[in-house]
N, C-alpha and C positions, 0 to 999 in steps of 0.2 A: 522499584518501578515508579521512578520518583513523579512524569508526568503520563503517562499512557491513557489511565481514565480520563484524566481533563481532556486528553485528544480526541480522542475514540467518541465522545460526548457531543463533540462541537461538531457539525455540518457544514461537508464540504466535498462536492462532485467536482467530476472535470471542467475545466470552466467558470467553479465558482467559489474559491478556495478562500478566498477575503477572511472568513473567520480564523480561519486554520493560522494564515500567512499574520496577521494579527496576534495573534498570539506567540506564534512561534518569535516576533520579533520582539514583544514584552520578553522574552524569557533570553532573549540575546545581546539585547541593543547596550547593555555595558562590558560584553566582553568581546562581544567582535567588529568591524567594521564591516559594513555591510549594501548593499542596493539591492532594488527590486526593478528586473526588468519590464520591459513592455509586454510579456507575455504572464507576470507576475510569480517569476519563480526568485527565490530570498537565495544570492549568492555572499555568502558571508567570508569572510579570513578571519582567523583564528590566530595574532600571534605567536609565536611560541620566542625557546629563548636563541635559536640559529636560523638563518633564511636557507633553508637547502637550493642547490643548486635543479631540482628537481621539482615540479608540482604533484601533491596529491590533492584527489578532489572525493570528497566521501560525502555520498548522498542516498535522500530517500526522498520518495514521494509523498505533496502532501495531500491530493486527492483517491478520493473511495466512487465506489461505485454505485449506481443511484438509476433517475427517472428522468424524464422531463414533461411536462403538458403539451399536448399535439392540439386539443382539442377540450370545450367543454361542451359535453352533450344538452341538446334540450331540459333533459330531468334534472340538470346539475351536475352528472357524472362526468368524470374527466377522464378523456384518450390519452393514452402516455405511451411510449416508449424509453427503450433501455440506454443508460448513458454507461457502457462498458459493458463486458461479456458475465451477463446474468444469465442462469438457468430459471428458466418458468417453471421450473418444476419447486422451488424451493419459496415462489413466492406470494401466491394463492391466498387470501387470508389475511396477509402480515400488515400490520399497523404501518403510516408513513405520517411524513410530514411533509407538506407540499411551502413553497413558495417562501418568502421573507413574511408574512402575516402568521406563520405556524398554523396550519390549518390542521387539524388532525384527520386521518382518510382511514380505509380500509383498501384493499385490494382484492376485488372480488371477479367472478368467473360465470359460466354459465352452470346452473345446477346441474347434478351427474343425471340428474332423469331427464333434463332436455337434450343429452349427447346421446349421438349413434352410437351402438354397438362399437364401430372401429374409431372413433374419438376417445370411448373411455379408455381403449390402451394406448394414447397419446397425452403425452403432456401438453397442457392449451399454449397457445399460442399468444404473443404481446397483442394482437390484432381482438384479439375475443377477450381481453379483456376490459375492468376499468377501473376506477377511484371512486368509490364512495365518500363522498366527504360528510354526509348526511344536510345538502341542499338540496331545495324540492328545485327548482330551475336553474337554468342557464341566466338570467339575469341577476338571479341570487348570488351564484357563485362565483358570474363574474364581479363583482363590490371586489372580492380578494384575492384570486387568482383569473391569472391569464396564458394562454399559451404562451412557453416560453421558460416559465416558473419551472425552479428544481424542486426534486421529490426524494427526499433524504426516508433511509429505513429508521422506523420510529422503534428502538431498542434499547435495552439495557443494557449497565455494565454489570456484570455480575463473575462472582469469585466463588469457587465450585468446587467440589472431589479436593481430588487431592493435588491441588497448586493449577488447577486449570479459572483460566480466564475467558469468558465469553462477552463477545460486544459486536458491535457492527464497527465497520473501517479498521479493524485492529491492521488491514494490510490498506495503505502502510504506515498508519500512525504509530505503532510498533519500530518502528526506522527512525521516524520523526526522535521518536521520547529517546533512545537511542544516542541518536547523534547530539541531542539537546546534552545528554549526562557527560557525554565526549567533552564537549564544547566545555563544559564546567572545569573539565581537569587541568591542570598543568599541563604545557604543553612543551615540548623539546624543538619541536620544529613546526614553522609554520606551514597550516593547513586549512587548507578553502573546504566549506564547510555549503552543499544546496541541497539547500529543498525547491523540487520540481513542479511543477503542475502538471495538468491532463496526461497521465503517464497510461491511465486506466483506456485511452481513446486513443493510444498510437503515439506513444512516446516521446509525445512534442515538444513538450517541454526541457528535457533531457538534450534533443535536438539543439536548442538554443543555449541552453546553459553550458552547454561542453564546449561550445563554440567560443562561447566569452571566457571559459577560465584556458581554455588549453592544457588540460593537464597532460603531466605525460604518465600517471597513476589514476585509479577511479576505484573505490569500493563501492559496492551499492549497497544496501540496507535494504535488504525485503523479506515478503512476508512468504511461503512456496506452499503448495497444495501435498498434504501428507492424508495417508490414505489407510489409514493401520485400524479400520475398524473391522469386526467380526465379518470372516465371510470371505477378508483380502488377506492374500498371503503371497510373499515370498518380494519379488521387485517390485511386483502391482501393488505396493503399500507406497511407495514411490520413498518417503522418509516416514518417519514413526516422532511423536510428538516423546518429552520425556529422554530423548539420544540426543540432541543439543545443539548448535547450530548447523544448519545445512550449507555446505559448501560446494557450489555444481561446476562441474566439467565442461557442459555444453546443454545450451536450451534452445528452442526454437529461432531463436535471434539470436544467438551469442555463440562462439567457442569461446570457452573464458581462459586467460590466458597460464598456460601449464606451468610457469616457473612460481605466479603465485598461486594457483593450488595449492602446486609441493607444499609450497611455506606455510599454507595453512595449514593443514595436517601436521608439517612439523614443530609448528608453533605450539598446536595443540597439544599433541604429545609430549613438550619438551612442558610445559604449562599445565598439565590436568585438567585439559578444557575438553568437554566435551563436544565431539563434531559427527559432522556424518555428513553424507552424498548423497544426491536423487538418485535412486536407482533406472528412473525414468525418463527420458529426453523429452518434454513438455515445458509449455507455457515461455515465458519471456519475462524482461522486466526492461528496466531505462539502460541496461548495459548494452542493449541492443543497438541504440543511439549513439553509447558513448565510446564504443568500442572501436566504431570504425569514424570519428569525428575529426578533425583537422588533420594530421600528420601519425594519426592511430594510437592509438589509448591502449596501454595495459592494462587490463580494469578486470575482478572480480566481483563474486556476488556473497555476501552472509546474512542467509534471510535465516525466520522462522518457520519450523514444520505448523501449521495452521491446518485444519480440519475445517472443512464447511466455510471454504474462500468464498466470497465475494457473495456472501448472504448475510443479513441480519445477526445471525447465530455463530460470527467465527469465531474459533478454538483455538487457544495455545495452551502451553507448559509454561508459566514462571520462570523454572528452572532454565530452559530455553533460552531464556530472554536473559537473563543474567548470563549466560556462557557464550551466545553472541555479544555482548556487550566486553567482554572480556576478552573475547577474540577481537573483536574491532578498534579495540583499547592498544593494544600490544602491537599488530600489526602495523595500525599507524606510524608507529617510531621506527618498527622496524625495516618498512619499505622507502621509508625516507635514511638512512642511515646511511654515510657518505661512505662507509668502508664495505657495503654492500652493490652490489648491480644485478637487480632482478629485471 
């Protein structure tokens, strides 16, 4: 998991990816040819040792979920809102980082004895709450932030139990470090290689980049909500973290297409890779974009089972991540293969 903490470390919301897109291009600009569009997503080629008559395009995104400054109050506190679908219920408390100045904050709420009786069985709302940066005013605070400024979750990387990984953005910097180790390998055939922007805000960037490569393949690299803790049983676990890459049928944006499903599964089998399926028809990702883009994309999904999505504290398996890495290794040559037509 040769870059994942470096990723996972560095900040980068929808919209404000520069650090991320920066690095990702130190770690590529001697083996691929490359540009960055006007919306700043890195579309790279890869080449290998045949040009297929066929394009694949294997991508992840490189933006996480976050905040923005609405507002800085009189006392110095700061109004924010959510940049991607965050629960309030997970963020109450939690250390951030506001703006390019690294400002350190808290996220704070109203205390449980100033709530009504029917408040306290509600999670608060983005409106009730705020940023504590610890400025006594509004002219203090503006010296370093202003509306406008992102608000990155101020977290650690940390390595756990047994092969578990905890950090913030692990979805989708987990796709990112992924595709980065792809890109390392020897290649058989050439293959276009994006990282996305704003994927977390309505699949924009995906939008645009499908447009420019036209492939007529697309894998995506994400990260999927797995649900396998005490209490959830049976499909309501959706995947289970530890069972190995998740490979889906159909999500809120997407039917993914069934001839490469099969092959994944087959792949897997023929391989001793371990796989599995959402049990649950939820969420989305950039295939949503890329599926129905110019002349229609066959395009699948091999994300990771991840617990505690798009908070501070998300969860993976190790193990996981090396068996999608392994499925995404494999399939690449084998959906580009001229004596194949999936």
């Amino acid at each position: 998991m040769k870059y994942l903490k470096e990723l996972c470390l560095l900040n980068g919301i929808s919209g404000d990816e520069s650090d991320i897109r920066d690095y990702i291009i130190s770690k590529i600009s001697d083996k691929c040819t490359f540009s960055v569009d006007a919306l700043g997503n890195i579309i790279a080629l890869r080449k290998g040792k045949k040009t297929p008559e066929k394009k694949l395009m294997i991508c992840a995104h490189m933006d996480e979920v976050g905040f923005i400054v609405t507002a800085v109050n009189s006392d110095g506190t700061l109004l924010f809102d959510t940049v991607g679908g965050i629960d309030t219920s997970v963020i109450s408390g939690k250390r951030v980082t506001v703006g390019k100045n690294k400002i350190k904050g808290v996220i704070g709420s109203l205390p449980v004895h100033r709530l009504s009786a029917d408040d306290r069985k509600k999670f608060p709302k983005i409106s009730s709450m705020y940023i504590d940066t610890g400025f006594c005013s509004k002219e203090e605070a503006e010296k370093y932030i202003r509306p406008g400024d992102c608000i990155y979750f101020d977290s650690e990387y940390m390595e756990f139990g047994e092969n578990l990984i905890k950090s913030k953005a692990i979805d989708d910097r987990a796709g990112c470090a992924i595709m980065l180790e792809l890109i390392e390998k020897e290649h058989e055939f050439d293959t276009w290689y994006v990282f996305n922007v704003q994927e977390e805000i309505g699949l924009r960037g995906s939008r645009v980049s499908a447009f420019s490569v036209n492939p007529d393949f697309a894998i995506v690299l994400e990260s999927t909500t797995a649900s396998d803790i005490d209490g959830v049983s049976g499909a309501k676990r959706v995947c289970e973290l530890g069972k190995g890459a998740v490979v889906s049928y159909m999500d809120r944006s997407t039917m993914y297409n069934r001839d490469l499903y099969n092959l994944a599964f087959d792949t897997a089998r023929e391989n001793n890779i371990k796989i599995q399926t959402k049990t649950v028809v939820a969420g989305g990702n950039d295939s949503g974009a890329i599926h129905i883009s110019g002349n229609g994309v066959k395009t699948m999904a091999i994300s990771l089972p991840c617990r505690y999505l798009h908070s501070p504290s998300c969860v993976i398996k190790s193990d996981d991540y090396s068996e999608a890495l392994k499925l995404a290794d494999i399939l690449r040559n084998r959906i580009l293969d001229d004596d194949k037509n999936y």
